[in-house]
C-alpha positions as CSV (number, residue, x, y, z in Angstrom):
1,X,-119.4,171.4,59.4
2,X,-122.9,172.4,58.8
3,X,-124.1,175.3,59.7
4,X,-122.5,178.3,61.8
5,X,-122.3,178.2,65.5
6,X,-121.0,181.5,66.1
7,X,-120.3,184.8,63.9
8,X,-116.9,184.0,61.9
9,X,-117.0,180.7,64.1
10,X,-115.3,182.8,66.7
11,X,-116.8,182.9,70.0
12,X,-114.8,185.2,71.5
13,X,-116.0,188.0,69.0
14,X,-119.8,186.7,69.1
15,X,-119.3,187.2,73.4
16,X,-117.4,190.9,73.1
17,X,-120.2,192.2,70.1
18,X,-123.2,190.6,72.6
19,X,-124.1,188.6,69.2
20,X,-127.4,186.3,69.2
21,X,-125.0,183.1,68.0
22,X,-126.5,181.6,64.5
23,X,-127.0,178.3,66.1
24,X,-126.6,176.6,69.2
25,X,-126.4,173.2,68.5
26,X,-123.9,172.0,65.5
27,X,-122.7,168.2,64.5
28,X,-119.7,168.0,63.3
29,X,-117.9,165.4,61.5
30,X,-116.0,164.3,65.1
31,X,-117.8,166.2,67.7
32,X,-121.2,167.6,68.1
33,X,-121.5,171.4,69.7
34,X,-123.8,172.7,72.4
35,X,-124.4,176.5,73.5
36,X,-125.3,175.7,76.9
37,X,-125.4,179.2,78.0
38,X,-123.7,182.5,76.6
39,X,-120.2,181.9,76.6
40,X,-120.6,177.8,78.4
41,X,-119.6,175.6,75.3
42,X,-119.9,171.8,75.7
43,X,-118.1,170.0,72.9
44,X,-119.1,166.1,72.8
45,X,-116.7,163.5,70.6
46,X,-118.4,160.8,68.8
47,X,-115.8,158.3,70.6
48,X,-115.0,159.9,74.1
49,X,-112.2,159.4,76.3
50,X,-112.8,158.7,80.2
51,X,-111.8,162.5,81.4
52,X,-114.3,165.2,81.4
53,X,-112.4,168.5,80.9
54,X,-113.5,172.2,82.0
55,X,-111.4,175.3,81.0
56,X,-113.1,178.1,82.6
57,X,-111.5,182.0,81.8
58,X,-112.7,184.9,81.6
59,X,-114.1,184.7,85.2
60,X,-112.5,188.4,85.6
61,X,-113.5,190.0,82.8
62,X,-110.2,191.8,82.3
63,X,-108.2,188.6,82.5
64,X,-107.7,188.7,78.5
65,X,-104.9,186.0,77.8
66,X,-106.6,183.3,78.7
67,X,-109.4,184.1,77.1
68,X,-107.8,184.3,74.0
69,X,-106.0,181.3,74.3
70,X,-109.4,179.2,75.1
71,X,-110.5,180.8,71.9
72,X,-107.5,180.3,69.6
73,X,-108.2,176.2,71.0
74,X,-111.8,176.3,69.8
75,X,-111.2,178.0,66.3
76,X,-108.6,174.9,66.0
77,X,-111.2,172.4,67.2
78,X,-113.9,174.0,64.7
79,X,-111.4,174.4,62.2
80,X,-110.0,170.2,62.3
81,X,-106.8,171.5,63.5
82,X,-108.0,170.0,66.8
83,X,-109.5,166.6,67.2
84,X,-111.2,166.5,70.5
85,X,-110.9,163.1,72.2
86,X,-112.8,164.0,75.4
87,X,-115.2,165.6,76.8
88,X,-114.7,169.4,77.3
89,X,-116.6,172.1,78.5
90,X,-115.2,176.0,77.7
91,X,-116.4,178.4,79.8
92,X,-116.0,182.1,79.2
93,X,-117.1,183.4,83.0
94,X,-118.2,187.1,83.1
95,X,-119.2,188.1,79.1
96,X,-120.3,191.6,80.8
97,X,-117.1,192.3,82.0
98,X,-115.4,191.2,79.4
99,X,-117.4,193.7,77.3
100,X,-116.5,196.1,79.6
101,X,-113.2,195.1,80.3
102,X,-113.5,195.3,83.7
103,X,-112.5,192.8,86.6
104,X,-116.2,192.7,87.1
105,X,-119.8,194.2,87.0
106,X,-120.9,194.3,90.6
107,X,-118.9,192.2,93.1
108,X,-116.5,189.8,92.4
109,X,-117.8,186.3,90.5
110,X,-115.3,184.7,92.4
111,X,-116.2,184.8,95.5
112,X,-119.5,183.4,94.8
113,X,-119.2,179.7,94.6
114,X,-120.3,176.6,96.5
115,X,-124.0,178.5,96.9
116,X,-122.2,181.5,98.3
117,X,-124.1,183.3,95.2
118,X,-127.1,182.6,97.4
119,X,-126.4,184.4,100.5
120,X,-127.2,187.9,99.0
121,X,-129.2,190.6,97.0
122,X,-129.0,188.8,93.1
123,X,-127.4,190.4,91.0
124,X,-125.1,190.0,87.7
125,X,-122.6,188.3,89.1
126,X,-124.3,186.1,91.7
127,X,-126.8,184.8,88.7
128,X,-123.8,183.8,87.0
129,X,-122.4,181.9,89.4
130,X,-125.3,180.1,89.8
131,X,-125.4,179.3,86.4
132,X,-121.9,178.2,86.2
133,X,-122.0,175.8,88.8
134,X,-125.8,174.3,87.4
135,X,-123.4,173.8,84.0
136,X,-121.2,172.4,86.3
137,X,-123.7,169.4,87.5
138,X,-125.0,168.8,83.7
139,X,-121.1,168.4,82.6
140,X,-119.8,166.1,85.7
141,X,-122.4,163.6,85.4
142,X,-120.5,160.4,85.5
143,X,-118.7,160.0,88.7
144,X,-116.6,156.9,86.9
145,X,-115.1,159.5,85.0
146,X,-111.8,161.3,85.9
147,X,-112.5,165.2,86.2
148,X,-110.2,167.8,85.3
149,X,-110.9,171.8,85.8
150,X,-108.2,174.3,84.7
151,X,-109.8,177.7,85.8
152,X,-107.2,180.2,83.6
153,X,-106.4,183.6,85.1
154,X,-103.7,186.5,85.0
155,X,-103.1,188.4,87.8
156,X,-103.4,191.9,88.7
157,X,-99.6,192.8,89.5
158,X,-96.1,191.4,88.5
159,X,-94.8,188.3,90.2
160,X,-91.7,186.3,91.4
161,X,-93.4,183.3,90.0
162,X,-94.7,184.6,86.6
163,X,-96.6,181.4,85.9
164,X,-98.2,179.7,89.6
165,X,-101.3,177.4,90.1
166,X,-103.6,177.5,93.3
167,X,-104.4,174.2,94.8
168,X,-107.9,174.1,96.5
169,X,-107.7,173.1,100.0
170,X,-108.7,168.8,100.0
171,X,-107.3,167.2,103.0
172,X,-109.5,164.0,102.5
173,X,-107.8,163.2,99.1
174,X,-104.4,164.9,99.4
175,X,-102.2,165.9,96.3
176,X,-100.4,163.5,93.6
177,X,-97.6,164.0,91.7
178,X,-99.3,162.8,88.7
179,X,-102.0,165.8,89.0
180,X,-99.7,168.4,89.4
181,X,-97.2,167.0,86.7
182,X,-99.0,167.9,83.7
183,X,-99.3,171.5,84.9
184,X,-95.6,171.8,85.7
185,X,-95.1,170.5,81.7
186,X,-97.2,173.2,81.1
187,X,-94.7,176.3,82.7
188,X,-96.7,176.5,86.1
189,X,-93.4,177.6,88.1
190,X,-95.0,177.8,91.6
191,X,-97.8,175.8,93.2
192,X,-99.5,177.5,95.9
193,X,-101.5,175.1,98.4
194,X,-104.7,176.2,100.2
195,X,-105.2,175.4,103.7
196,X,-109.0,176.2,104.3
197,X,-112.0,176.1,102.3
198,X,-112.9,179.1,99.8
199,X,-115.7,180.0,97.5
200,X,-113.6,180.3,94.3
201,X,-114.4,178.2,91.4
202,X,-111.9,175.6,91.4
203,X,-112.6,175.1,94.7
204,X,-116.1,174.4,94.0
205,X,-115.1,171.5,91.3
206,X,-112.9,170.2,93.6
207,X,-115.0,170.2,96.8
208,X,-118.7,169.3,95.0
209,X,-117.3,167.1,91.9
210,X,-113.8,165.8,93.1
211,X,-112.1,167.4,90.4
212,X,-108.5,167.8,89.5
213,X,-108.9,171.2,89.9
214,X,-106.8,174.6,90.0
215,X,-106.8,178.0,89.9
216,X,-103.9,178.7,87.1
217,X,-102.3,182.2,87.2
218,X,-100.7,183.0,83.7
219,X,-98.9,186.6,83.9
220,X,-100.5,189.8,84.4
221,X,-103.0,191.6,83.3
222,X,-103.2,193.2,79.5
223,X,-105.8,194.4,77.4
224,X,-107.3,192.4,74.5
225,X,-104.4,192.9,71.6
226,X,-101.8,192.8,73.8
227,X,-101.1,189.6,74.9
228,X,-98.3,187.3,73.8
229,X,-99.7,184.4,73.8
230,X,-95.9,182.5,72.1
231,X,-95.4,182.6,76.4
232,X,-98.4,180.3,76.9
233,X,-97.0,177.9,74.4
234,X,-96.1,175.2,76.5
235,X,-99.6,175.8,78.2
236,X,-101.3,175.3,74.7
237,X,-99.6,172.4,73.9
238,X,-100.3,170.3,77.2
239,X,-104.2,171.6,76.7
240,X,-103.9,170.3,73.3
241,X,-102.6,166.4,74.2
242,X,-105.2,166.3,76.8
243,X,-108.0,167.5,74.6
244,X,-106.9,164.8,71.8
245,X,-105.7,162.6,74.4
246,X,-102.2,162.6,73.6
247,X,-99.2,161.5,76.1
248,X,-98.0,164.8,78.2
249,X,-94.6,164.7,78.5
250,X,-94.9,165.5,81.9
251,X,-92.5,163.6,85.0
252,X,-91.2,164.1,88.1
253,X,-88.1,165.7,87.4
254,X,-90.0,168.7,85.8
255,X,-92.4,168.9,88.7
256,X,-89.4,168.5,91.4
257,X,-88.1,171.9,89.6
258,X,-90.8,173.9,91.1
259,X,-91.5,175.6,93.7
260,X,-94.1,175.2,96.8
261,X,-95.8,177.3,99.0
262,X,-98.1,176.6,102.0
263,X,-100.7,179.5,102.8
264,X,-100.0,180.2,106.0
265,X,-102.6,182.8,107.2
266,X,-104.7,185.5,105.4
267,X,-105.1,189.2,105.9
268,X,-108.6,190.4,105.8
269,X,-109.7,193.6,105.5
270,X,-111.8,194.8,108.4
271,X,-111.9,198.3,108.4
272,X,-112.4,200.9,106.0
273,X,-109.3,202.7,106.4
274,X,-107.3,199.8,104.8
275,X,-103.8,200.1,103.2
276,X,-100.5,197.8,102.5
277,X,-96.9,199.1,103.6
278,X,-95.4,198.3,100.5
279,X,-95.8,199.7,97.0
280,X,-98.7,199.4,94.5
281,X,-96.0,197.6,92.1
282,X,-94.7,195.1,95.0
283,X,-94.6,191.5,93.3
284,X,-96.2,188.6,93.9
285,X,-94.5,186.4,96.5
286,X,-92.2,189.0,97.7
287,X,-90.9,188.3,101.2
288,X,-90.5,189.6,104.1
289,X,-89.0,189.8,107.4
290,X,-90.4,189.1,110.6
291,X,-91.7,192.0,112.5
292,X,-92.0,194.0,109.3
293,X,-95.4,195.8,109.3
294,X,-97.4,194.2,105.9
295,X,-100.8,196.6,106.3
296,X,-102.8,199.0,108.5
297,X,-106.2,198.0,109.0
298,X,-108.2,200.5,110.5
299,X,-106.0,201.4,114.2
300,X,-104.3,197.8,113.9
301,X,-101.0,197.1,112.0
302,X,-100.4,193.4,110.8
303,X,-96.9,192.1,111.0
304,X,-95.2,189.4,109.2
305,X,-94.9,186.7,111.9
306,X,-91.7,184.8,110.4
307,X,-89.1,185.6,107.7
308,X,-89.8,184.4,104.9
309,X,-93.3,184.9,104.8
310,X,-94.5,185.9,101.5
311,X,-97.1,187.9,100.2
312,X,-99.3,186.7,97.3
313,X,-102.7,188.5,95.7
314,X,-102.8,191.5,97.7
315,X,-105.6,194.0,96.9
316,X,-106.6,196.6,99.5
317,X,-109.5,197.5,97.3
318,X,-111.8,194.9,97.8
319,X,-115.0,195.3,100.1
320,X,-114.6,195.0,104.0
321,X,-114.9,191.5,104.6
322,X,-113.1,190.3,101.9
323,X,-109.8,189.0,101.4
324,X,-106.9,191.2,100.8
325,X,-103.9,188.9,100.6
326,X,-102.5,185.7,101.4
327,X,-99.7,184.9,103.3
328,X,-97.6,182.2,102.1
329,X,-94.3,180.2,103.0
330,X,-92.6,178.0,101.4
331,X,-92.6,174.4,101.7
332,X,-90.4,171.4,100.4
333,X,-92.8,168.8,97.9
334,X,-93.0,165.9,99.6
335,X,-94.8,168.0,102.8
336,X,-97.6,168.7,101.0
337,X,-97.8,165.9,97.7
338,X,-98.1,161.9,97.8
C-alpha cells in the first residue's frame, strides 16, 4: 500500500486524537487516496464506475454510529476487504465535536448550508460548512455522472420508526422508486418527505448538484463504544455493493413495506419561553389528536390541527428562530413517488 495515510490506518482515531495524518495522498494497488481536508476523504478507483458517492457523518459530533460504521468501511477499503468501484467521498462533518462529543461547537453545522454559513459572524461551524460544500463542487464535477449522497445520522430521542430517511424537498424532479429502493434494502423503515426548502446538507446536494440525496436517521444517540453496529448490517451491506458496484437486492415489494410521511407544517420557536406538552422521552412520530395542545411558545399554544398528525425531531432547545419540530402525516406511496 505504500506508505501510511492515517495513524493505524484508522481515520476515525487520527480525527478523535487531532493527529497531523502521516500522508495525505496514497496510491494504492486499486485506488489512489486524497486528504482533502481533516476528516473529507476522496478515494479514486483506477477503473471508476459512472456514480459519484458521498457518505457524510459525523455532522453532529455526537452522532457516533455512523461514524463508526463509515470507518469500519474505510479500514475494509484500505485493508483489500473492500474494492471500491466508484467514486466516493467520506466525510467526517464536525471533527471538533466529535472530540468533544458534543452535538456541536457553536451553532448547529446543519443549518448552515446552501451559503446559509455566509449570513453570519464566522465561526467553527459556519467555516466548516463552507468547506464541505467547496469539497462538495471539487467531488461533483461531472454532471454525466449519477450522484448519490447518504448524509448518516442518529437521532436524539427514541422513535416509532427506528431506522427513517429525510427526502429533501425537489418538486422539479420528483421521487423514483428506484432511488428510494436501495435505502429500503438497507432497513430505512420510514421515509419522511420535505415540503419546502432547508439548509441541511442533503438538501444542499440535492438542490446545487442534483443528487440522490438523504438525510438517513439510524437509531439514537450513544457514545463512542456503545454502539451495535450488527443493527446497521443490512445498511453496511447495501453501502458495500454500491461502493464495489454490486447488484442491491433492492425491489418494490421491499420499498412498498414502508411507511410514508408528508411534512405537513413546522413549529418554530419564537419565543424564549418555549416548551413541548409532552415528555422529554416522547418518540419520534408519535401522534396525536386534533385539538391536543403540542407546545407553548411564549403566550401562544400550538395545536395539532388533525388526528394523526405526528411529531418528528422535536427539540425546544434550539435558538429562537430555529426549528423545533416537524409535523408530519402520513401518506400512501404512490402520492408522493413516480
Amino acid at each position: 500500500m505504500g506508505a501510511k495515510m492515517f495513524s493505524n490506518d484508522d481515520l476515525l482515531q487520527s480525527l478523535l486524537a487531532a493527529a497531523t495524518p502521516l500522508s495525505d495522498h496514497v496510491t494504492h494497488e486499486h485506488f489512489s487516496a486524497q486528504l482533502l481536508a481533516e476528516g473529507i476523504l476522496l478515494i479514486e478507483p483506477q477503473q471508476a464506475g459512472d456514480t459519484d458517492i458521498v457518505l457524510s457523518c459525523g455532522i453532529h459530533g455526537n452522532e457516533t454510529a455512523p461514524i463508526e460504521l463509515c470507518n469500519k468501511l474505510l479500514q475494509q477499503i484500505f485493508t483489500g476487504e473492500l474494492q471500491p468501484k466508484q467514486r466516493l467521498l467520506f466525510i467526517f462533518g464536525n471533527p471538533t465535536a466529535m472530540r468533544q462529543a458534543t452535538r456541536f461547537v457553536v451553532e448547529n453545522l446543519n443549518r448552515l448550508f446552501c451559503g446559509s454559513h455566509q449570513q453570519g459572524e464566522q465561526n467553527l461551524e459556519r467555516q466548516r460548512a463552507a468547506e464541505l460544500e467547496q469539497a462538495l463542487v471539487t467531488f461533483f464535477n461531472d454532471a454525466s455522472r449519477q450522484r448519490i449522497h447518504w448524509d448518516l445520522h442518529t437521532a436524539i430521542r427514541s422513535s416509532k420508526h427506528e431506522k427513517f430517511a429525510v427526502c429533501p424537498y425537489q418538486p422539479q424532479r420528483g421521487y423514483q422508486r428506484q432511488t428510494l429502493a436501495p435505502l429500503a434494502a438497507a432497513g430505512i423503515e420510514a421515509f419522511l418527505f420535505n415540503h419546502a426548502p432547508a439548509f441541511t446538507f442533503s438538501y444542499h446536494s440535492s438542490h446545487t448538484f442534483g443528487a440522490d440525496a438523504f438525510t438517513v436517521e439510524l437509531g439514537k444517540v450513544a457514545p463512542f463504544g456503545d454502539n451495535d453496529l450488527s443493527r446497521l448490517s443490512a445498511l453496511e451491506q447495501v453501502l458495500r455493493a454500491l461502493i464495489e458496484q454490486q447488484p442491491l437486492a433492492a425491489d418494490n415489494n421491499t420499498l412498498a413495506q414502508a411507511k410514508f410521511y408528508q411534512v405537513k407544517r413546522v413549529i418554530t420557536r419564537d419565543e424564549t419561553e418555549f416548551s413541548f406538552t409532552f415528555p422529554d422521552d416522547t418518540a419520534n412520530f408519535t401522534a396525536f389528536t386534533a385539538g391536543d395542545a403540542i407546545a407553548k411558545n411564549g403566550n401562544k399554544t400550538v395545536f395539532c390541527d388533525v388526528t394523526g398528525e405526528a411529531v418528528v425531531f422535536p427539540n425546544a432547545k434550539v435558538a429562537i428562530g430555529q426549528r423545533a419540530a416537524l409535523c408530519v402525516v402520513s401518506v400512501a406511496l404512490n402520492d408522493v413517488c413516480m
